[in-house]
C-alpha positions in Angstrom: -2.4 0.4 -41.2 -3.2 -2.9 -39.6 -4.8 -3.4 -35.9 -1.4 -5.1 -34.8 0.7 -2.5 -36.0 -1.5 0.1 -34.4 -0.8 -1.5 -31.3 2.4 -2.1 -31.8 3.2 1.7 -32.7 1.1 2.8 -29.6 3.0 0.5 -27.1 3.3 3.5 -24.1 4.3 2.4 -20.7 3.8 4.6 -17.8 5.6 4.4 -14.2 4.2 5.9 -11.4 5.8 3.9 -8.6 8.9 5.9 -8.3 9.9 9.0 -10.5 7.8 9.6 -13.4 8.5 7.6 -16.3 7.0 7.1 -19.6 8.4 4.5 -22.3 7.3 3.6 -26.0 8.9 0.5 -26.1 12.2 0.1 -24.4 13.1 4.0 -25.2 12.7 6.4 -22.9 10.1 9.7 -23.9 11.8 12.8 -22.5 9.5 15.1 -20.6 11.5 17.6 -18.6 8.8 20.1 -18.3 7.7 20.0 -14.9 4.0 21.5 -15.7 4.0 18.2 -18.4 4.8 15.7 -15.4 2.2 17.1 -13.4 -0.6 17.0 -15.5 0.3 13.2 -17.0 0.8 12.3 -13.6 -2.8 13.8 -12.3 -4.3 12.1 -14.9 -2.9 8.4 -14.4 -3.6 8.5 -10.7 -7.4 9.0 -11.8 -6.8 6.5 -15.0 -9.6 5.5 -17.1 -12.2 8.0 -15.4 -12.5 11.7 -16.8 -10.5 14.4 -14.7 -12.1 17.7 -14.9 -10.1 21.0 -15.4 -10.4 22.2 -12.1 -8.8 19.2 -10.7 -5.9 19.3 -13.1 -5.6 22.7 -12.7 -5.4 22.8 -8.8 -3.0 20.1 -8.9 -0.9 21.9 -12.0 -0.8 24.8 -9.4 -1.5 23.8 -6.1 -5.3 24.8 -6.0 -4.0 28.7 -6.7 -4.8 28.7 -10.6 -3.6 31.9 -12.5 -6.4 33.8 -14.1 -7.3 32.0 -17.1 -5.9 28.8 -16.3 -8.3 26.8 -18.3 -6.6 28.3 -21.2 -3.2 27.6 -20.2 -4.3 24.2 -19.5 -5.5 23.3 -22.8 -1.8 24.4 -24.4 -0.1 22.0 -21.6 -2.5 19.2 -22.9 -1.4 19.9 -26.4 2.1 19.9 -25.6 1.6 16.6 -23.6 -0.3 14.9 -26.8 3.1 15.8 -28.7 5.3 14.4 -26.5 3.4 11.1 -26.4 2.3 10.7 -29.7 4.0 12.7 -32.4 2.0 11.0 -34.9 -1.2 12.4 -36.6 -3.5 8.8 -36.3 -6.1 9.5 -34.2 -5.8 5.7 -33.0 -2.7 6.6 -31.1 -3.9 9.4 -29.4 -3.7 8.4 -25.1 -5.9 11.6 -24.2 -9.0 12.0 -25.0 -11.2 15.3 -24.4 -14.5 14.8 -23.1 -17.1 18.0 -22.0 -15.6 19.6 -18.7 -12.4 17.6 -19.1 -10.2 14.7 -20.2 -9.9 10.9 -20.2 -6.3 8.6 -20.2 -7.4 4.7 -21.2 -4.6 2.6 -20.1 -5.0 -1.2 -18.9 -2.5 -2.6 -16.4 0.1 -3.8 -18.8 0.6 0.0 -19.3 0.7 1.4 -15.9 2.5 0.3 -12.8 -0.3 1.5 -10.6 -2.8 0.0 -11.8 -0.4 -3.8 -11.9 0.4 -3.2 -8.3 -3.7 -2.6 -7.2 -4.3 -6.1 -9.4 -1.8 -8.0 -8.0 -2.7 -7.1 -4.6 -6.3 -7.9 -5.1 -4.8 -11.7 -6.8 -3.4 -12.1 -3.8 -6.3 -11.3 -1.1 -7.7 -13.7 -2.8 -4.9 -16.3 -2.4 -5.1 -15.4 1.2 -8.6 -16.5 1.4 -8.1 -19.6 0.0 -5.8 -20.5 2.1 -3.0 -20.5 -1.0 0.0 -18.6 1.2 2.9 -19.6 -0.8 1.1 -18.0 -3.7 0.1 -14.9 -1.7 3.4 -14.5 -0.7 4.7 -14.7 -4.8 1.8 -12.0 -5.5 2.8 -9.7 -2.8 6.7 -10.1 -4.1 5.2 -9.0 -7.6 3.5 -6.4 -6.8 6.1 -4.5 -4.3 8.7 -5.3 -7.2 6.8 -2.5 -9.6 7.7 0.1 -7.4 11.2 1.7 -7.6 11.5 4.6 -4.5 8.8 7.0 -3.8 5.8 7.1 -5.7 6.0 10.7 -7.8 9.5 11.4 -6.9 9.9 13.5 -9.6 6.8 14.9 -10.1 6.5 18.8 -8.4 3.0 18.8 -7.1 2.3 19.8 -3.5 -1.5 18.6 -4.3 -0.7 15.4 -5.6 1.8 14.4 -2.7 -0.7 15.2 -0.3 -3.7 13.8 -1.6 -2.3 10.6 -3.2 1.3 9.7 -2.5 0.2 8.9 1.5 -2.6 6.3 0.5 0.4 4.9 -1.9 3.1 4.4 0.7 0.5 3.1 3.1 -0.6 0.2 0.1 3.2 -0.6 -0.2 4.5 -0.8 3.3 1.0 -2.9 4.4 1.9 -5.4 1.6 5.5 -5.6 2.8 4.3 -6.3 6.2 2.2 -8.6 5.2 4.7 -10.4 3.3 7.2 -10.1 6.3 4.5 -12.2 8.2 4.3 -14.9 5.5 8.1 -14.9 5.6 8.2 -15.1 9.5 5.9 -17.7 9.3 7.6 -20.2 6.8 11.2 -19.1 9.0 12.4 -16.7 6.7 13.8 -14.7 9.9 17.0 -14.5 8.6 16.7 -12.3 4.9 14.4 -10.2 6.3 16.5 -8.1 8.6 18.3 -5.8 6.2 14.9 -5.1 4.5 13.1 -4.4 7.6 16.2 -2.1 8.8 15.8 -0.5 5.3 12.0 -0.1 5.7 12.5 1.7 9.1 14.6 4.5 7.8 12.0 5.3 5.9 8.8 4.6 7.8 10.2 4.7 11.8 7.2 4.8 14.0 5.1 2.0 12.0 5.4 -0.1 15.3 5.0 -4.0 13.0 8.0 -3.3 11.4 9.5 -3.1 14.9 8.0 -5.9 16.1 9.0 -7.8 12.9 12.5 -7.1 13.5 12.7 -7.9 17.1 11.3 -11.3 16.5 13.3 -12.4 13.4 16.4 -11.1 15.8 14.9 -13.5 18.7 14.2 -15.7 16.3 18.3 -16.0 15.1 19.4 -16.3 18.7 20.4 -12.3 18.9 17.7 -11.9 22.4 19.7 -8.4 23.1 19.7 -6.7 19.9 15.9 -7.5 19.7 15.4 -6.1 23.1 17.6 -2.8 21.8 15.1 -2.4 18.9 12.3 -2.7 21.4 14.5 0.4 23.4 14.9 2.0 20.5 11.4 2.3 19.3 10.1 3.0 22.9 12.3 6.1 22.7 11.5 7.4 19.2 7.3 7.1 19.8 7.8 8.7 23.6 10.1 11.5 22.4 8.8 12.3 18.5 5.1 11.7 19.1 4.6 11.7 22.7 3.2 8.1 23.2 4.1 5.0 24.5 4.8 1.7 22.8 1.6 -0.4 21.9 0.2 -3.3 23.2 1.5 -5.3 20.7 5.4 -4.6 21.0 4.6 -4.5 24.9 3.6 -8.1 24.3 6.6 -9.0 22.6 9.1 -7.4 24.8 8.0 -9.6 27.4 7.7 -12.4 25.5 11.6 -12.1 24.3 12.6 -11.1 28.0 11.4 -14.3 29.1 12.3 -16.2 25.9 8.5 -17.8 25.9 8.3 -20.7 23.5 5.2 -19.4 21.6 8.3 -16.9 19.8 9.2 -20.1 18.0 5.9 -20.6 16.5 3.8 -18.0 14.1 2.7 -15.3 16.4 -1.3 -15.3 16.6 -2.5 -11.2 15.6 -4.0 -9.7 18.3 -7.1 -7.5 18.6 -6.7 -4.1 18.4 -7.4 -1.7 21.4 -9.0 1.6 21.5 -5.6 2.7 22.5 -3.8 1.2 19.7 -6.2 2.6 17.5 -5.8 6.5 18.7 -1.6 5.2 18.7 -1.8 4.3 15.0 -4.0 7.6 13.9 -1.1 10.1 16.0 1.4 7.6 13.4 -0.4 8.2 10.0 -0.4 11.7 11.3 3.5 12.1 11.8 4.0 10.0 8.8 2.3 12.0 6.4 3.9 14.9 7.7 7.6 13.8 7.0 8.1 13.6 3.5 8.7 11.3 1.3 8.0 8.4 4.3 5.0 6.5 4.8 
């Protein structure tokens, strides 16, 4: 068997970005075993390094492994192998054992994850040239890998704790950072829904809000930005006991007194001490609800 059809025959995609998925082309390989999804998906998040037993097995079971886990881990790992690679050619083979545990080799035109990091770093670097209208493609790239949150499917109490924050976090600072671009080139108008969307899921990151109230100003609609500004006051003073920051504060009396500088792109500000123990009480509450950022 040739190199090209080696290839060919081991063409796995894995999706991480959104429920578990695996495909082998454009069909679909079936792993209903939840044990199965754990332990492919604790591997992929630590792609192309070796994962040692203990860390699949306190994911596999929430750091409470079973007496002789190890042993019950190596007959999930066989199982997995199966499912991903019924055939006997070593060449195909995605997991590899190593002493004290096991390695996944994947590239990013196999993973989602590992895409969205490299398009992000494609466009910092865009950024720093100076190249926004390319940024701004890179950054639509990247958050168009991922479809709902990261893991969905996936039954791990470990893994959502210790990875799936970091991941939200990744996605919704790219979408901000997107928003801006869009704000800046007066995109107000599309972005609405999507921010709206974004703060059902992720309600007390406070640039969303300010996002939405100034691509409301922005389209003429002065009172419905000043009720997200009410809104948002509310939801920090009554959910996590603090006040809206600095930057919304800004903005609120910026829109009350319609101040040109709105019509231009808004400058960032510096962050205060305050805004700092704000945004820490935020990632707090955020990683607490689940399946938010």
């Amino acid at each position: 068997m040739g190199r090209d059809m080696v290839t060919q025959e081991s063409s796995l995609s894995y999706h991480l970005l959104g429920p578990l998925r695996v495909l082998h082309g454009e069909r679909e390989v079936p792993l209903p075993a939840a044990k199965l999804r754990i332990l492919l998906a604790s591997m992929l998040l630590r792609a192309n390094q070796t994962v040692s037993m203990d860390e699949l097995a306190a994911d596999l079971w929430d750091e409470n492994p079973p007496r002789g886990a190890h042993t019950t881990l190596r007959s999930y790992v066989m199982r997995l192998r199966r499912a991903l690679c019924p055939s006997s050619d070593e060449r195909l083979e995605p997991i590899r054992t190593l002493p004290g545990g096991y390695l996944m080799t994947v590239d990013d035109s196999q993973l989602d994850l590992l895409r969205f990091r490299s398009t992000l770093t494609m466009a910092q670097r865009m950024a720093a040239h100076g190249d926004h209208r390319r940024e701004s493609a890179l950054l639509r790239e990247a958050l168009g890998l991922w479809r709902g949150p990261a893991l969905s499917n996936v039954p791990s109490d470990a893994l959502h704790r210790d990875f799936v924050p970091g991941l939200a976090e990744r996605r919704y600072s790219a979408l901000e950072q997107r928003i801006d671009l869009d704000l800046k080139r007066g995109a107000h108008r599309e972005i609405v829904v999507e921010l709206r969307d974004a703060l059902r899921t992720c309600p007390w990151r406070e640039h969303f809000w300010a996002q939405l109230m100034l691509a409301l100003y922005r389209q003429g609609r002065q009172a419905e930005a000043l009720d997200a500004f009410r809104q948002v006051s509310e939801r920090l003073r009554g959910e996590l006991g603090i006040a809206a920051g600095s930057e919304l504060r800004l903005l609120h009396q910026q829109i009350l007194t319609n101040d040109p500088a709105l019509n231009l792109p808004l400058r960032s500000t510096l962050t205060t001490p305050g805004d700092r123990h704000r945004n820490r009480l935020c990632r707090r509450a955020a990683v607490a609800a689940p399946r938010t950022c």
